[in-house]
N, C-alpha and C positions, 0 to 999 in steps of 0.2 A: 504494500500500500504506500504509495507518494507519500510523503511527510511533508504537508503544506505548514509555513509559520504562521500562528496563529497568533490573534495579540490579548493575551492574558484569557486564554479559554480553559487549555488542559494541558498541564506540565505533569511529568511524571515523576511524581514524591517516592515509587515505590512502595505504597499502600502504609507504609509505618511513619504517618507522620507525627510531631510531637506531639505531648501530651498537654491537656491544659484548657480543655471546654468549659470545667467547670472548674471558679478560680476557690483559691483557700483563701475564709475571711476569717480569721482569728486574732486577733490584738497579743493574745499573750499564748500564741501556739506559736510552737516551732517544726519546722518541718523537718524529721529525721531522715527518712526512708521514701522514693519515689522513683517510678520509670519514667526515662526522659522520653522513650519514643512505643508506638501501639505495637500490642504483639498481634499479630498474622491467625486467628484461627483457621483460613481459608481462602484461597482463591482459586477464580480458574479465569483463564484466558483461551478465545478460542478464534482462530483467523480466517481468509478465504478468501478467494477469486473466482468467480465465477466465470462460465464460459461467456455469456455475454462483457464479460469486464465490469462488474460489479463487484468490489473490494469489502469484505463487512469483517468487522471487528468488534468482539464483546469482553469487556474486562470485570472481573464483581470478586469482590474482596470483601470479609471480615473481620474484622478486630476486635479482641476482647475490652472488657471493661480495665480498667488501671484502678490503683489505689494510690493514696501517699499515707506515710505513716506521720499522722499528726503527735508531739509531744503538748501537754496545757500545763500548766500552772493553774490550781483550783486551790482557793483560803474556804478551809469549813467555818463554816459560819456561827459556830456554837464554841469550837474552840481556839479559831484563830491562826489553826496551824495549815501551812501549806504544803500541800503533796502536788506529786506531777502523776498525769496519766496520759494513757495513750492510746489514741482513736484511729482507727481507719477513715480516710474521706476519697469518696469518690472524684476523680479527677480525670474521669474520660468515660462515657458509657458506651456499653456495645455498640457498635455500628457496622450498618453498608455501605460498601462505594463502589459505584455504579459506571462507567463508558460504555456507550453503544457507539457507531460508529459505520457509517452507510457512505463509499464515495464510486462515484460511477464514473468511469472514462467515456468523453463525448470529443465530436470532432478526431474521425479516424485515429484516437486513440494519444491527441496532440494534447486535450485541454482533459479539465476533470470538474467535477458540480460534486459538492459531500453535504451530510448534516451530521451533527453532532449532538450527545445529550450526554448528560452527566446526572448526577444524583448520588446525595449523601443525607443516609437518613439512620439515626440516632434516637435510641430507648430512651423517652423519655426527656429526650434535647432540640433543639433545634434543629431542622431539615434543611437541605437547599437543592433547588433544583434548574439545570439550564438547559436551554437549546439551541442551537448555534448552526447554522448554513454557510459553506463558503465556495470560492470557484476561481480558476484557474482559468482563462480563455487564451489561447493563443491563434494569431490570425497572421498570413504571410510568411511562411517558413520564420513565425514569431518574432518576425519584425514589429506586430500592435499583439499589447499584452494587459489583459483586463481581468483584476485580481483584487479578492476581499475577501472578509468573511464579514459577518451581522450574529450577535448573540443579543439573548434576553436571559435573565436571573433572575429569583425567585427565592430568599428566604423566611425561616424563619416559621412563628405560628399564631401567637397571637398579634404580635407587630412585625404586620409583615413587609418585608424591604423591597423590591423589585428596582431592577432597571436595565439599562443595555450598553453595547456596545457596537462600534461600526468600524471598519476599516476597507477604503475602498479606492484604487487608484488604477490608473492607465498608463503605461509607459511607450514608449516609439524607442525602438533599438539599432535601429539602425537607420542609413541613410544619411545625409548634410544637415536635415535636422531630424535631432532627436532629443527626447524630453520627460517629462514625468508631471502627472496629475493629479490631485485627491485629495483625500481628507481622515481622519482621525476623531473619532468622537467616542464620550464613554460618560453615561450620566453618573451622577453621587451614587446613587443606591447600584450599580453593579457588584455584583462580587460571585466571582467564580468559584468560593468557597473554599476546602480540606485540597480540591483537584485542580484547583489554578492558581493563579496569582495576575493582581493586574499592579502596575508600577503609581501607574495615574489614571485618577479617577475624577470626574467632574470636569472633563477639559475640553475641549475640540482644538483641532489643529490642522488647516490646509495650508496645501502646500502648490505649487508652482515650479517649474525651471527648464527653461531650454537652452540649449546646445545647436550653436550654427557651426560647421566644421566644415573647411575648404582645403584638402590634401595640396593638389595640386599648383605647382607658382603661379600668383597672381601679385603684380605690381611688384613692391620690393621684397613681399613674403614669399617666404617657401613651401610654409604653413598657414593657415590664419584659422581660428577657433573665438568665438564667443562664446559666455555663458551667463546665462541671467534668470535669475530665480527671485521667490521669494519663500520665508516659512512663517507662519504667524501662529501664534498660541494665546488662548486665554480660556478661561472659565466657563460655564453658562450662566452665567451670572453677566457675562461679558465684562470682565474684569483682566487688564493685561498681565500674564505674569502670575497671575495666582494661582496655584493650582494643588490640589492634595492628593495624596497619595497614601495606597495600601498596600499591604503584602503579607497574604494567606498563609503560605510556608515556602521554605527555601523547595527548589527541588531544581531538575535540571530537566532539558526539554528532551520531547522524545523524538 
């Protein structure tokens, strides 16, 4: 299956990512004992090509629940005297994690159209769920090249988050001009959740830039090239320059 770059949809943590869903509130406990990362009770992964050129990918992973081993400081109250004890606190609960994964080759096998979904859903915790579309087009022995994806997110339960994400530009590769198109957008509430990571969030950013290139001698040159662009970034708020940023968990791409 093509490996298209995706922008903040699904990196791969390896299914053990840290620990830490649910935080430790205690003023006078100390943390002794805890796992930094989820143990594995399960996965399967399963892959494929079909004779038409239809690529599917299904990943589903389970991890156990975590503990930390809390130490307190407790004064009885009748005689003043203080002992320590020590409690188990839940600090990750069971969970699924979910990648399905659908990408079809079009155009004699040059350009590709996929969707994406993800899902992470937790006993008892907050859920999130995405779906995400992207495409590959190449046209003229890939001289014009039209490439994106578009995601939407979904967590949470009783306050529920939602938002999206776009990435979509046009390139020219060849020829005396050639150039690049597009744009970048990603509202507040996105979040790819446990399975992605996005850098920046709440921003849009298009962009602009061409390229005149003239190989052969003209006038005193030997060469002569131009290049003139522009990149602009701001908020939705339309604010220049401000922008904020999240990050899921470390992982590296697939």
């Amino acid at each position: 299956m093509r490996k298209i770059r995706w922008v903040g949809v699904y990196f791969d943590p390896h299914h053990d990512h840290q620990t830490g869903n649910f935080f430790i509130v205690s003023p006078s406990g100390t943390l002794r004992d805890g796992v930094i990362f989820t143990t594995i009770l399960g996965a399967v992964k399963l892959t494929g090509k079909t004779a038409s050129k239809t690529s599917i990918g299904i990943l589903s992973a389970v991890t156990a629940p975590e503990y930390a081993t809390i130490e307190e400081s407790i004064t009885e109250p009748a005689t003043g005297l203080e002992r320590t004890q020590r409690r188990e606190h839940l600090i990750e609960p069971l969970a699924n994690y979910f990648v399905g994964r659908i990408q079809q080759d079009v155009l004699r096998g040059n350009s590709r159209v996929g969707v994406l979904t993800t899902a992470v859903n937790r006993e008892d915790a907050e859920s999130a769920y995405l779906g995400a579309m992207d495409w590959d087009l190449r046209l003229g022995k890939s001289a014009h090249q039209f490439k994106g994806n578009m995601a939407v997110s979904r967590s949470g339960s009783e306050d529920r988050d939602s938002g999206y994400l776009a990435h979509v530009r046009y390139d020219k590769t060849s020829g005396w001009l050639t150039g690049s198109v597009g744009f970048s957008i990603s509202s507040l509430g996105f979040n790819p959740n446990d399975l992605g990571f996005i850098d920046r969030a709440n921003n849009f950013s298009p962009w602009l830039w061409m390229r005149f290139r003239k190989e052969q001698p003209w006038w005193i040159f030997r060469q002569l090239a131009l290049l003139i662009g522009s990149v602009e970034s701001w908020n939705l708020s339309h604010k220049w320059g401000l922008q904020e940023y999240k990050r899921a968990c470390p992982a590296k791409v697939v």
